[in-house]
C-alpha positions in Angstrom: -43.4 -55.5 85.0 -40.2 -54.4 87.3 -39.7 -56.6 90.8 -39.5 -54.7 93.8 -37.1 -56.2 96.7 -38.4 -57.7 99.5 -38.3 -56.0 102.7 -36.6 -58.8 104.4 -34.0 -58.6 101.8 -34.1 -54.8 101.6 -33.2 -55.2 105.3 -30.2 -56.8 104.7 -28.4 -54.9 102.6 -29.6 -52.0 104.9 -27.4 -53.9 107.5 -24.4 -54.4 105.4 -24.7 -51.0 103.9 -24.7 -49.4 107.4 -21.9 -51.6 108.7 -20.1 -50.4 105.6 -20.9 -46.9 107.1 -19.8 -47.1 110.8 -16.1 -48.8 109.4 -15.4 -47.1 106.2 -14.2 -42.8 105.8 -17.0 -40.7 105.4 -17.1 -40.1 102.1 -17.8 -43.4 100.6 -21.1 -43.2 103.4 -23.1 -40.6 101.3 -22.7 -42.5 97.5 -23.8 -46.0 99.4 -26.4 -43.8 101.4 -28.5 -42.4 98.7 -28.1 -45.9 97.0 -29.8 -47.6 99.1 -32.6 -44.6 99.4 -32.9 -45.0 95.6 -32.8 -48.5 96.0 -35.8 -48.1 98.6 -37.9 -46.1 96.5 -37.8 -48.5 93.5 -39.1 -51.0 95.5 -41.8 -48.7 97.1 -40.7 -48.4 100.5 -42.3 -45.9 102.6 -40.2 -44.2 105.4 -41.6 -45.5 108.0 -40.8 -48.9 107.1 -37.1 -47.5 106.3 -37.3 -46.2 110.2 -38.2 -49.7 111.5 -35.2 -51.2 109.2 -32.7 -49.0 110.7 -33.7 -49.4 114.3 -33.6 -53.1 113.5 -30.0 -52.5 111.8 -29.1 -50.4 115.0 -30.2 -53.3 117.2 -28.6 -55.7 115.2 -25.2 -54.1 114.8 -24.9 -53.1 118.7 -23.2 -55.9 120.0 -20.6 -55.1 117.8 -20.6 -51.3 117.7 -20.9 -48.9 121.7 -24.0 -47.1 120.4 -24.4 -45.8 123.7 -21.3 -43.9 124.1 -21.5 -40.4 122.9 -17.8 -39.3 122.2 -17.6 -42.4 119.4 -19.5 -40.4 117.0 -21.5 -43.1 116.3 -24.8 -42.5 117.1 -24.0 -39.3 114.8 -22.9 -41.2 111.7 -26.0 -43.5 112.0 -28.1 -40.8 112.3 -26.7 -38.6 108.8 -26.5 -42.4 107.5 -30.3 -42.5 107.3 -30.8 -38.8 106.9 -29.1 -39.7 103.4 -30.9 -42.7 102.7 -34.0 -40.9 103.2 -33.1 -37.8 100.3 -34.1 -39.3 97.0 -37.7 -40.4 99.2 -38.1 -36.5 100.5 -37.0 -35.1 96.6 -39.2 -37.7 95.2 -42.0 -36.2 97.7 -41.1 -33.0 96.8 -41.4 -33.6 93.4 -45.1 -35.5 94.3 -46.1 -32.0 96.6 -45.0 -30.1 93.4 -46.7 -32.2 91.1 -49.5 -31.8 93.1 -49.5 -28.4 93.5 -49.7 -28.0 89.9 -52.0 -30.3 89.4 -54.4 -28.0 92.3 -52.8 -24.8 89.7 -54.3 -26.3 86.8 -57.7 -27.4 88.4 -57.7 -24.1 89.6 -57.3 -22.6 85.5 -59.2 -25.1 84.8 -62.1 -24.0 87.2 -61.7 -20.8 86.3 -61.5 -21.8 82.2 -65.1 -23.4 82.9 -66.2 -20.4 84.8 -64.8 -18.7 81.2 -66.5 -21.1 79.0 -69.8 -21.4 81.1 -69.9 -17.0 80.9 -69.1 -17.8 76.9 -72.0 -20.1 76.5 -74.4 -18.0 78.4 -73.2 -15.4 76.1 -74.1 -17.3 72.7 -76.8 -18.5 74.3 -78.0 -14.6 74.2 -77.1 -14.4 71.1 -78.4 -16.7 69.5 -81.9 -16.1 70.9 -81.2 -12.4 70.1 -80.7 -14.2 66.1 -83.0 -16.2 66.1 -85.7 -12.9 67.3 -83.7 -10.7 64.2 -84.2 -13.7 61.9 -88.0 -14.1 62.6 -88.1 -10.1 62.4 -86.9 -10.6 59.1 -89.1 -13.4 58.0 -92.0 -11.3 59.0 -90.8 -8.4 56.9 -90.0 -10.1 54.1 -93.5 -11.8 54.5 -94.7 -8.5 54.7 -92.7 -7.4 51.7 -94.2 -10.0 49.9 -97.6 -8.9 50.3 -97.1 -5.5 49.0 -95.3 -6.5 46.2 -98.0 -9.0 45.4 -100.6 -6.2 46.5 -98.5 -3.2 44.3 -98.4 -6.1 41.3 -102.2 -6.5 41.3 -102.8 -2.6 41.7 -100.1 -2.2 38.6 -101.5 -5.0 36.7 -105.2 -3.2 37.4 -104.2 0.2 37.1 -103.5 -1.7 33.5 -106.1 -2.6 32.5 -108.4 0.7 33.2 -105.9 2.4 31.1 -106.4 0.3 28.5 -110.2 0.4 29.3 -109.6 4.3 29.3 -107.9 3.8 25.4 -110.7 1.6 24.4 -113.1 3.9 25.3 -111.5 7.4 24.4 -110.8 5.5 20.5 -114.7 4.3 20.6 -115.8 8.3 21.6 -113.2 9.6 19.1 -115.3 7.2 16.6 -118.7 8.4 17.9 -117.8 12.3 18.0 -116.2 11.7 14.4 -119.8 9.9 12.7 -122.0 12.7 15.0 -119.4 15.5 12.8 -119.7 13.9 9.8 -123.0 12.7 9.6 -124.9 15.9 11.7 -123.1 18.8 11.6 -121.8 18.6 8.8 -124.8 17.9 6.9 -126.4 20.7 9.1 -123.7 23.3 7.6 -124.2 21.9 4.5 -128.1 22.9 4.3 -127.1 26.2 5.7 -124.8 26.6 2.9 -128.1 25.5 0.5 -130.5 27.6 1.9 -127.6 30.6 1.7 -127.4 30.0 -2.0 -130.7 29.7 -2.6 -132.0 33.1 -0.7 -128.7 35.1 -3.1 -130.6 33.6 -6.4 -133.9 34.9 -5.0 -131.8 38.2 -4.3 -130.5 38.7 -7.4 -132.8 41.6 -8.5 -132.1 43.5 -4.4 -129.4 45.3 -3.5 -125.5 44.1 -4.3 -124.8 44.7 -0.1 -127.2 42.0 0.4 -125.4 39.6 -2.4 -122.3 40.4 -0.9 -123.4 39.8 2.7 -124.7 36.7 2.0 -121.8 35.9 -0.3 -119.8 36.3 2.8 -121.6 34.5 4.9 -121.4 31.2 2.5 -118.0 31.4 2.9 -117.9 31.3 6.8 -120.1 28.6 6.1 -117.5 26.9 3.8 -114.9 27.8 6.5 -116.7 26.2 9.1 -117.3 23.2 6.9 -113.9 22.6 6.3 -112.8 22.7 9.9 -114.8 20.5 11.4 -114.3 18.1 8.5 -110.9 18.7 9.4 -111.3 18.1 12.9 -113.3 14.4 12.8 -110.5 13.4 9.9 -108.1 13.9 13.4 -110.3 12.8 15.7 -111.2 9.6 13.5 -109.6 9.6 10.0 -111.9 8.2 7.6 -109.4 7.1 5.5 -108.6 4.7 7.9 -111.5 3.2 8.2 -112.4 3.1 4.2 -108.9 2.9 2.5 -107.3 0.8 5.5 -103.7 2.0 7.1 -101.4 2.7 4.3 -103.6 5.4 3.0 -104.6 6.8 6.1 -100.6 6.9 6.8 -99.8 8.1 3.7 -102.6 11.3 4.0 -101.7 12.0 7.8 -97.7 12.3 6.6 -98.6 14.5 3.3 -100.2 17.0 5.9 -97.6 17.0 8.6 -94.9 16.9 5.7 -96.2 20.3 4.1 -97.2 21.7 7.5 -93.3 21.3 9.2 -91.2 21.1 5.9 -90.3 17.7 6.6 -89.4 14.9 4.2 -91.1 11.4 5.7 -90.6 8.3 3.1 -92.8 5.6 3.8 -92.4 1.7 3.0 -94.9 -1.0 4.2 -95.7 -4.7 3.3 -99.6 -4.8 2.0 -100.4 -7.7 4.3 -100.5 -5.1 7.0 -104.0 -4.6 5.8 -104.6 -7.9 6.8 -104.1 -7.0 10.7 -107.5 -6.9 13.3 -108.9 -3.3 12.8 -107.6 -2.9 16.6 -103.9 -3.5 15.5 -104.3 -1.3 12.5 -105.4 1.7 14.7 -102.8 1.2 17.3 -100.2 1.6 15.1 -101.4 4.4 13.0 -102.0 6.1 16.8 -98.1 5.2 17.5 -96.9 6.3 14.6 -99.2 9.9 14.6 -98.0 10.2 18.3 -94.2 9.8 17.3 -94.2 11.9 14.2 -96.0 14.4 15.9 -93.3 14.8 18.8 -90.1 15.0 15.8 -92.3 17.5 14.1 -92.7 19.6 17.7 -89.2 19.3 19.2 -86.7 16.8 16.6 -85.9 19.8 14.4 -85.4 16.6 11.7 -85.3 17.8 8.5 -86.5 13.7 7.8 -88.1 10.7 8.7 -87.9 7.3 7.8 -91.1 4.5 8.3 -91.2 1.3 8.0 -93.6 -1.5 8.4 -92.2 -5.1 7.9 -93.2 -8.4 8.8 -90.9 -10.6 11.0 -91.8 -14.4 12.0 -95.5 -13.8 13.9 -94.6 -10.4 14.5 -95.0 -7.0 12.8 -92.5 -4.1 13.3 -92.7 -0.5 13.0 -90.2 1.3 12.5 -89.8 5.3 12.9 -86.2 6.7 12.7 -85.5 11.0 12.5 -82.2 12.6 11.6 -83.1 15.3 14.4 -81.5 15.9 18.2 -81.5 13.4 20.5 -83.0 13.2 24.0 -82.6 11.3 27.0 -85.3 8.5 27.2 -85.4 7.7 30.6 -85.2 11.7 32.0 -87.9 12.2 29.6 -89.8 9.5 31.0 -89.2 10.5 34.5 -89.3 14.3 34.6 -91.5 15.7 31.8 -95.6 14.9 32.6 -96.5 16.0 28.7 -93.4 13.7 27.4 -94.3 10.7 30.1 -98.0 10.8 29.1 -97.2 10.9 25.2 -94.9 7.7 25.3 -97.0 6.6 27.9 -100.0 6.2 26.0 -97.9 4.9 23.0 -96.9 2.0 25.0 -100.4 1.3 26.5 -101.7 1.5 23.3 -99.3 -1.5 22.2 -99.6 -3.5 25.5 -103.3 -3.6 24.9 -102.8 -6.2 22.0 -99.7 -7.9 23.4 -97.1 -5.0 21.3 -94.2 -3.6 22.9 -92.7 -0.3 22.6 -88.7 0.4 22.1 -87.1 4.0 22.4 -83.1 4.6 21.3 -81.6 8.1 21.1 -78.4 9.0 21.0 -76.2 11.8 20.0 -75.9 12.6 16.0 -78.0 9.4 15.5 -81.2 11.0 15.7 -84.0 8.9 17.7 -85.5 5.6 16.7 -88.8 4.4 17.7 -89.8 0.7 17.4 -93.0 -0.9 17.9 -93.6 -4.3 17.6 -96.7 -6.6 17.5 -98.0 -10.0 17.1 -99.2 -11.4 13.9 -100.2 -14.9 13.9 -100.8 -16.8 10.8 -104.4 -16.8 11.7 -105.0 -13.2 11.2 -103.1 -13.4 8.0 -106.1 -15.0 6.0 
């Protein structure tokens, strides 16, 4: 730690110094002068200690020195003597008042920084109440965004099942209609038909207008038959139900090939047979809804089918050489279209099946329908 003089000894060389003043030129009095002031600050003299050291100086040197004569110049000299001992304590208090006034400057920036900062905080503070009110907005929306989604999920999943229900039912009423045409009207025709031929024996000896008019009228008869045997074979066919799904396939494609001059080849493993009566009559329906639409708008001149059996899984197959159409604008924009594929795809959904559409241009349109076959059904 630096020693500061004492004052007594600080005193002395004040003396000398001044003595060195009043007898040497001028010029050496400034340089010693502003030593001693330097010397006076480093040991941390205060002016008014430096005042009582030169009035003791002046009261000490004055027997040998006429302080009281004014045309000596020495009361002069003394005086710019201290004046100049006293400059480095005024700079150095200078320098303190500047220090200090930047020191109130940057209080002041200071102050006015907080006054920033405290604005600032008041600021985020607003914002992030006003976040925190957006962000429980938007937990309540998404809350509420949740529930229709879970309420639009269970309306999807029951709008489901009643079209399923609705497929159950319209296959069990095409089954009913089919027995009440097979089993009542047709019979009823057929004993018209009977009764027809038996009234032209008993005629035989009248009139060849009445042979002929009942002649005609057994063929009406025969007409009539026909149709409606025609009309529970699409409502129901029996061959499905009798000869299984091959046949019924193979009778449904013989009709539709002669009808729309179309060549359809058919391949199939037998275990198909093998499939719940359910499955069976799902894929037949797929397979009459999808060659049905190539025969109407396709303009395939033929069509491939194919039934094969993958691991727990049996695929169908239906490819066309015809134009190609845009799935998902069919899907979206045609009601006839979207309720055809529609129903296709319920139909397979109903016992666990999915339902695959690909059509592109000068590849024809290939329709794949695929549904589960555990071993269990296999036996």
């Amino acid at each position: 730690m630096k020693q500061t003089k004492k004052p007594p000894e600080l005193a002395r060389r004040y003396r000398n110094a001044l003595r060195d003043q009043l007898d040497a030129p001028r010029s050496r009095g400034v340089a010693a002068a502003r030593a001693l002031g330097r010397e006076a600050l480093a040991a941390d003299c205060e002016i008014l200690a430096l005042a009582r050291i030169h009035e003791q100086a002046l009261v000490a040197l004055a027997p040998d020195y006429d302080f009281a004569k004014t045309g000596n110049g020495l009361q002069l000299r003394t005086g710019r003597f201290f004046a100049e001992v006293l400059v480095p304590l005024e700079r150095e208090h200078i320098a303190v008042r500047e220090s200090l006034k930047q020191i109130e400057e940057r209080t002041s920036h200071l102050h006015l920084h907080t006054k920033e900062l405290a604005r600032g905080n008041r600021q985020l503070s607003r914002e992030v109440k006003r976040r925190q009110a957006s962000e429980a907005a938007l937990k309540e929306g998404n809350e509420r965004y949740q529930r229709l989604l879970q309420q639009s999920q269970f309306m999807q999943v029951k709008l489901r099942s009643l079209t399923h229900q609705m497929l159950s039912a319209q296959e069990n009423e095409r089954l009913e209609i089919s027995r009440e045409l097979h089993d009542e009207v047709v019979q009823i025709l057929v004993g018209i038909n009977v009764e027809l031929a038996a009234l032209g024996k008993a005629a035989e000896l009248g009139t060849k207008a009445f042979q002929k008019k009942i002649a005609s009228t057994q063929h009406l008869v025969e007409k009539s038959v026909n149709a409606v045997h025609q009309f529970a074979r699409d409502l129901r066919p029996a061959a499905l139900d009798d000869l299984g799904l091959i046949p019924a396939l193979q009778v449904f494609m013989k009709k539709l090939s002669a009808r729309r001059q179309i060549r359809i080849r058919l391949t199939a493993f037998a275990g198909v047979e093998k499939m719940p009566s359910v499955k069976r009559i799902v894929l037949y329906r797929v397979a009459q809804e999808a060659l049905t639409n190539v025969a109407r708008h396709a303009k395939a001149t033929l069509i491939n089918v194919s039934i094969t059996q993958l691991p727990d899984v049996v695929r169908m197959k239906i490819h066309d050489n015809g134009k190609s159409f845009k799935v998902q604008q069919v899907q979206s924009t045609k009601a006839h279209a979207r309720l055809g594929l529609l129903g296709m795809r319920e139909r397979l959904e109903m016992v666990g099946g999915t339902l695959l559409i690909e059509s592109a241009q000068g590849e024809g349109t290939t329709v794949l329908a695929e549904m589960p076959f555990p071993p269990e059904e296999r036996t």
